[in-house]
VOPA-880644 format. One record per residue (C-alpha): x, y, z. Coordinates in steps of 0.001 Angstrom, whole numbers, padded with zeros to 6 digits, always signed. Layout:
VOPA-880644
XYZ;...
end
This chain:
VOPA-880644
-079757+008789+005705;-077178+008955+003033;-074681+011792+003281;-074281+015171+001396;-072596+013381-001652;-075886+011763-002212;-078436+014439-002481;-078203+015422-005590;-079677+011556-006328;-082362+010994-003939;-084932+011722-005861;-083680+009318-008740;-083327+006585-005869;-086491+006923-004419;-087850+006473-007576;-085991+003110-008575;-086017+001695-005019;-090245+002397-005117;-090515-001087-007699;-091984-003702-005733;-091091-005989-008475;-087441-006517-007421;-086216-009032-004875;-085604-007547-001361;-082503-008958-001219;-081771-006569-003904;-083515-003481-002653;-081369-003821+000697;-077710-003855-001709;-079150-000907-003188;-079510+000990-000208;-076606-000288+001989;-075091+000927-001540;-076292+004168-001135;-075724+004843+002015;-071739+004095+001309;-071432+006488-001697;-073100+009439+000481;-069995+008814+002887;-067501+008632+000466;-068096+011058-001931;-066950+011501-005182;-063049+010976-004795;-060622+013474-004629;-057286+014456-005824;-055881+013660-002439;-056856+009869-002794;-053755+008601-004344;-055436+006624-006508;-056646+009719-008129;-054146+011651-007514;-054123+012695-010903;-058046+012588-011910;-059939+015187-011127;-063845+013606-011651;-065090+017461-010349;-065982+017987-014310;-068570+014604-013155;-069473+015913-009659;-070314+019516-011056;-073009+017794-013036;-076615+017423-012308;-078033+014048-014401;-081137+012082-014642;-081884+008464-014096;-082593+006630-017021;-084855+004426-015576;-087376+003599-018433;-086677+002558-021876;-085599+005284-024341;-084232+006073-027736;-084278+004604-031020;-081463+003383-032571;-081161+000845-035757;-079018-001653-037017;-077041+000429-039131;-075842+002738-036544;-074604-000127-034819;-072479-001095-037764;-069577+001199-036958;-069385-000861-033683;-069815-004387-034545;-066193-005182-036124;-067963-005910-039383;-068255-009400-037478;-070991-011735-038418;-072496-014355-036344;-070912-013430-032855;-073516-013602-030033;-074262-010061-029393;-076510-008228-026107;-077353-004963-027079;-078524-002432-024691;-079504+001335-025739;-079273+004184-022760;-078721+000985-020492;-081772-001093-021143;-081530-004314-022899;-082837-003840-026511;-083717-007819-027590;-085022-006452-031000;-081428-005575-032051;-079821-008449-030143;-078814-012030-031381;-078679-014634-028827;-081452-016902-030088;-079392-019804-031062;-076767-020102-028054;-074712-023211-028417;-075028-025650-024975;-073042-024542-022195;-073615-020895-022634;-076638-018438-020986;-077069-015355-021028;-079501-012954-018922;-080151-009233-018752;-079775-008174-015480;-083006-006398-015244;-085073-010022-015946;-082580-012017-014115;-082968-011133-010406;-086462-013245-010948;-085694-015541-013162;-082486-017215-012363;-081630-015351-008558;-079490-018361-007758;-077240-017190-010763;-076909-013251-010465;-076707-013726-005917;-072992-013397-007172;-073679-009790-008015;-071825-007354-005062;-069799-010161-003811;-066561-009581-006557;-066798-005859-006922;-066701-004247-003127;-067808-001185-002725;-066754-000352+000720;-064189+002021-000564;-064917+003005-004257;-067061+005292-004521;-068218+005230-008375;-068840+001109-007575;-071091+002155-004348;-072632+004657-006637;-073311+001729-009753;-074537-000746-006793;-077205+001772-005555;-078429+002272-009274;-077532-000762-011118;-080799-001919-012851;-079356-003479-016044;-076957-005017-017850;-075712-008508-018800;-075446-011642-017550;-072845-014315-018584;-073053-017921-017666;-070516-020648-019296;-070856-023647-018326;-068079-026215-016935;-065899-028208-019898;-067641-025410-022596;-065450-023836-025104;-067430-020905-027161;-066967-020834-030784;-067298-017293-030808;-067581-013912-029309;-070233-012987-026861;-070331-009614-027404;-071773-006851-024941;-073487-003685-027062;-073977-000434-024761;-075094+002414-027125;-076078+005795-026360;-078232+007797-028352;-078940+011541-028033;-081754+011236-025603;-079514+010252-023395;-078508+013870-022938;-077865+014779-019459;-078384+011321-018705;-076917+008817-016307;-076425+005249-016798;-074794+002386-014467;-074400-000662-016743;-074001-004249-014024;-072194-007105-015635;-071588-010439-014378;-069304-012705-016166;-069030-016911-014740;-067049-018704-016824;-066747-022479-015470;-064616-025124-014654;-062498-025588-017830;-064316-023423-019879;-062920-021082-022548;-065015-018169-023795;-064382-014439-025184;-066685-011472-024027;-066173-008186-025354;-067553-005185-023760;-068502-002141-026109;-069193+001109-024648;-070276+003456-028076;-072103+006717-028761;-074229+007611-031726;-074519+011405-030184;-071843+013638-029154;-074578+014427-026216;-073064+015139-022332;-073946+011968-020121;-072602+009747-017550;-071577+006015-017974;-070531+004214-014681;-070248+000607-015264;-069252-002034-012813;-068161-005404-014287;-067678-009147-012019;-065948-011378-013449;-065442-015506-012146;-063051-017506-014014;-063295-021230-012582;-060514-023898-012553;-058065-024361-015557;-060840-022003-017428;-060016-019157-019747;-061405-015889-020381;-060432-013343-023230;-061991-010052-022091;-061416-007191-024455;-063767-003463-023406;-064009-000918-025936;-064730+002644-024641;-065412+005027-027880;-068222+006742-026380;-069629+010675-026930;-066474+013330-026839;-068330+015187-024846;-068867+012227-022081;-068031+010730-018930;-066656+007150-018633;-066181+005488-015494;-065381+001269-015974;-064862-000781-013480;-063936-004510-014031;-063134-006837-011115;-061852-010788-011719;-061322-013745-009134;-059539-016572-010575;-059249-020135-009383;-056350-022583-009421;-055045-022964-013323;-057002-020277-014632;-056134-017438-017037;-057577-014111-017517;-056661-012320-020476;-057631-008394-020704;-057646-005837-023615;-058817-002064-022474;-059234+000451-025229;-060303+004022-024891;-060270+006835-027243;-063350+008520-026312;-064896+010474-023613;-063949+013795-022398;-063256+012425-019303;-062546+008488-018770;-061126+006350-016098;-060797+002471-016748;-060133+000436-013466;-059366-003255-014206;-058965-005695-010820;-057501-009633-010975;-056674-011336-007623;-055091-014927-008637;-056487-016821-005960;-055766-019979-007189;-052110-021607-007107;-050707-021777-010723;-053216-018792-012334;-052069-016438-014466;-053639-012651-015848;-052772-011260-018837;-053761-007541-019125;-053201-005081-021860;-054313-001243-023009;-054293+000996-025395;-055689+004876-025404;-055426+007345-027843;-056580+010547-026785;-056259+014420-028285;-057834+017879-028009;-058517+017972-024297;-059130+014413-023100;-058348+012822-020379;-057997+009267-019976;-056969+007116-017015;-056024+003588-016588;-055788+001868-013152;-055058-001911-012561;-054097-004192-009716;-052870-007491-010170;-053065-009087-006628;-050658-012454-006377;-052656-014078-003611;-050976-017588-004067;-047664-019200-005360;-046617-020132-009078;-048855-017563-010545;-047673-014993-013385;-048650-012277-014602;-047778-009796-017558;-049211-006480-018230;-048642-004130-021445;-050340-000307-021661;-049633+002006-024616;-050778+005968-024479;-050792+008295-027692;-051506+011437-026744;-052066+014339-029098;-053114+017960-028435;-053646+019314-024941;-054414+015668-023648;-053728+014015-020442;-052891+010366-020142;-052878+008476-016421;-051652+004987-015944;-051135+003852-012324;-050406-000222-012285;-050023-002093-009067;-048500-005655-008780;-049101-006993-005034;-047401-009870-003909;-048693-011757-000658;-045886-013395+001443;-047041-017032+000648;-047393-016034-003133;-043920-017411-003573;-042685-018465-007132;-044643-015306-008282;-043443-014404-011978;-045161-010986-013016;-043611-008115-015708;-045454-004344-016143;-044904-002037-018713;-046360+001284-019603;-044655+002834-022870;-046386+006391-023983;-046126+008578-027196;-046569+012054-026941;-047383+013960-030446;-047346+017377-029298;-045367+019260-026888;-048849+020494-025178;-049863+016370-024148;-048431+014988-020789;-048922+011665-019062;-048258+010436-015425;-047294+007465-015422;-046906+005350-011921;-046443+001447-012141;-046038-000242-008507;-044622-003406-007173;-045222-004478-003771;-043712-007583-002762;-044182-009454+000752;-042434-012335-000574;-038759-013297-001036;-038584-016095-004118;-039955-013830-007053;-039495-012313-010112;-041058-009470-011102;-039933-006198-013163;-041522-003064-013960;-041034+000214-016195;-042626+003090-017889;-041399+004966-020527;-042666+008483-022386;-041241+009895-025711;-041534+011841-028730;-041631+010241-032175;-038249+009216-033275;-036377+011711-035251;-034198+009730-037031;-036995+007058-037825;-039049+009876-039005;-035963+011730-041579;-035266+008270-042911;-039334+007937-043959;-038823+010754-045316;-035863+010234-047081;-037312+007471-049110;-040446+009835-050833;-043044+009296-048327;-044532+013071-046897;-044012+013842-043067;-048009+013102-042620;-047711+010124-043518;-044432+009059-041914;-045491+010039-038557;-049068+008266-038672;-047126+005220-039438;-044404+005494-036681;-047649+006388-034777;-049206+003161-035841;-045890+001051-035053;-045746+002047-032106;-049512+001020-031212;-049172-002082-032777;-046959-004258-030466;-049901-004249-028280;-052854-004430-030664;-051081-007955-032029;-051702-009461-029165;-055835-009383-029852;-056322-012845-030914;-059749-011629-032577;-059014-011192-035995;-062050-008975-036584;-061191-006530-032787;-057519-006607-033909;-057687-005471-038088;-060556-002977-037053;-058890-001253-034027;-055413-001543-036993;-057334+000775-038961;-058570+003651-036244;-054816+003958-035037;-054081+004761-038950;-056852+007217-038918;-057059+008757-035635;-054228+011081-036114;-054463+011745-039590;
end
């Protein structure tokens, strides 16, 4: 029997694991699943890694299992969301179900397929068997708690040699009969051989409705292949956010990440590389822009599992109001990961005196021919910047939402999707207006 951490779900497991249209193989991850998360329990303060996340706002919370198909949302209230992008190959899914009315992946170019979870343990189980083998769950609880209720999500498959003229882009909306809801969005992500592709993963909220999104993401990135990943978390202000992405790259490969967040009461983004292949390299950058009483937490690990791999990470905070900012950023070096090359930064902004941020980056190095650096800074708006604005006619408003917006930008220009980078330009301007 699953422990006392579990309880409050049984009934909502029961209820999914009583289908005797999913593979057993399945039902058996689910439980095994299950039966981990009622051992853990929701983490604590006293784990370091959330040391300075309390989730007891999540755990004090009694939610339902969205397990049928609900709401009804339209086109234009996906506008906001879309980038004002046309053409991109998009996978919408509304309170966690797929939604193939307000999708668009009729005319997929060769090389590229693309499941929703729920359809794909039948139809293509040699494809989604990858599911539970990159994201462990052995000691993360919110992952143990997305295996034992993952029923949907999407399914990315590029094939070998296939470059992807544009965007696949991954839709999860929210709508307010959600309320009081919980949803546990599975991705898988196999990018082949050679392959270059961009998925973007967009976590959005047409309610300001309380509800719980715990998503678990696996990500493959074959030989000499490149993936941009960018996730978007703007969901309800009154919601919970848990994101977990985990990569494994082969030899030559590079994984490029972009986390946003801005929304959520309560959010906690946990982005996992290992370079397992000699000569890889991961790219990962952030930004999140919180205020009022957010909190928002970042948490990566780059492992360096093999030699003449680099890797470079970037996170900016702005933090406004009473808000909280976390980043904690580990850098692991194995022993025979020599000729490692890896740089971490973590630079934060805080507009009011009432905002904090704790800010840990890590290095842990077992070998002895590398170079790696790390820092973390966190400061006020510049003074002197901000008198010579004003100095030259332009009101103290103004001047600070554009030192606000300068200081955001050196990471938003490195988004190499025009539409993604000009849109997420133009919410820094307004955010803190």
């Amino acid at each position: 029997m699953a422990g006392s951490a579990a309880e409050p779900f049984v009934e909502a497991f029961d209820e999914l694991t009583s289908d005797a249209s999913t593979p057993a193989w399945v039902q058996s991850m689910r439980r095994a699943a299950f039966e981990r998360f009622g051992t853990l329990g929701f983490p604590t303060t006293k784990n370091e890694d959330w040391h300075f996340t309390s989730v007891s706002p999540i755990a004090d919370h009694d939610y339902v299992f969205l397990a049928a198909k609900s709401g009804d949302v339209g086109r234009d209230e996906l506008a906001p969301f879309t980038f004002g992008a046309t053409g991109w190959y998009t996978m919408v899914f509304v309170n966690g179900r797929f939604a193939p009315e307000l999708s668009d992946i009729a005319k997929l170019p060769n090389g590229v397929k693309v499941w929703d979870l729920a359809s794909a343990w039948t139809k293509v189980p040699d494809v989604v068997d990858r599911v539970g083998k990159l994201a462990t769950y052995d000691n993360q609880a919110f992952t143990a708690l997305n295996t034992a209720f993952m029923l949907d999500g999407g399914v990315v498959q590029i094939a070998k040699d296939t470059e992807v003229d544009r965007p696949i882009h991954l839709v999860f909306v929210t709508d307010a009969t959600a309320a009081k809801g919980m949803m546990h969005p599975r991705n898988l992500i196999l990018v082949g051989k050679h392959a270059k592709a961009t998925v973007i993963e967009s976590f959005v909220s047409t309610t300001d409705a309380v509800y719980l999104t715990n998503a678990v993401t696996e990500v493959s990135v074959g030989e000499g292949a490149t993936l941009q990943h960018y996730k978007m978390q703007r969901e309800s202000a009154r919601a919970f956010h848990v994101g977990t992405i985990e990569a494994s790259q082969a030899r030559d490969s590079h994984y490029i990440s972009f986390s946003l967040a801005t929304g959520a009461a309560l959010s906690r983004t946990n982005v996992y590389t290992t370079l397992d292949g000699e000569g890889s390299g991961a790219t990962l950058n952030g930004l999140y822009m919180a205020n009022g009483e957010q909190h928002v937490d970042h948490q990566t690990q780059i492992i360096h599992a093999q030699p003449n791999c680099f890797s470079r990470e970037m996170y900016k905070g702005v933090l406004d109001g009473r808000s909280h900012g976390v980043f904690n950023g580990k850098v692991y070096v194995h022993p025979m990961a020599q000729k490692t090359d890896g740089k971490q930064t973590n630079n934060n902004l805080l507009l009011s005196e009432t905002a904090h941020v704790d800010t840990k980056p890590q290095l842990e190095i077992f070998a002895d021919d590398v170079k790696c650096t790390h820092g973390a800074t966190v400061g006020q708006i510049d003074q002197t910047a901000l008198f010579y604005l004003k100095s030259r006619g332009i009101e103290s408003a103004l001047a600070r939402r554009l030192l606000t917006y300068a200081f955001a930008a050196g990471v938003l220009e490195t988004i190499e999707v025009n539409e993604v980078r000009e849109a997420l330009e133009k919410m820094t301007l307004e955010r803190f207006v």
